[in-house]
C-alpha positions in Angstrom: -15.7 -29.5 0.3 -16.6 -27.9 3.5 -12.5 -27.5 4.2 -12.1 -26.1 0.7 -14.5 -23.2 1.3 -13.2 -22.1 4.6 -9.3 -22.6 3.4 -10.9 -19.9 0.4 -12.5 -18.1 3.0 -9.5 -17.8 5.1 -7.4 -17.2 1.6 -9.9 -13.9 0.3 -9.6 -12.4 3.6 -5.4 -12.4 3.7 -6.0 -11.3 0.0 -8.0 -8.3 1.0 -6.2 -7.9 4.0 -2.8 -7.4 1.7 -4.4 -4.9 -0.7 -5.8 -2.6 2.2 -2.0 -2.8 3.1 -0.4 -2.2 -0.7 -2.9 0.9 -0.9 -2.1 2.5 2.1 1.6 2.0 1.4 1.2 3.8 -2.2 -0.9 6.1 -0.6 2.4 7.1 2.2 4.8 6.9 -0.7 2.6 9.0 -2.7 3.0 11.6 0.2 6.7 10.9 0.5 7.7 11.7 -3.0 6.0 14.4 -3.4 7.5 15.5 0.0 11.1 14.4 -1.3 10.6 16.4 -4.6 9.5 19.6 -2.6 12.8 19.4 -0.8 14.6 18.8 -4.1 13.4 22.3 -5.5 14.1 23.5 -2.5 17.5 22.8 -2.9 17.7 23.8 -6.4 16.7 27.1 -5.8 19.2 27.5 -2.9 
């Protein structure tokens, strides 16, 4: 019982520690595409 609620413990905190990561990658590729379709127009109006 006592292992089972510190394995969870441990479990939650790699869970949480994986969505901080997800969201600051969606966050950079949010930044990127909008980046990448800057440069696109860019080049379309060239």
């Amino acid at each position: 019982e006592i292992y089972d609620k510190s394995m969870k413990k441990k479990i939650q905190a790699e869970v949480d520690k994986l969505s901080k990561q997800v969201k600051e990658l969606q966050k950079k590729s949010k930044e990127y595409y909008s980046k990448g379709e800057e440069e696109n127009d860019r080049k379309e109006n060239e």
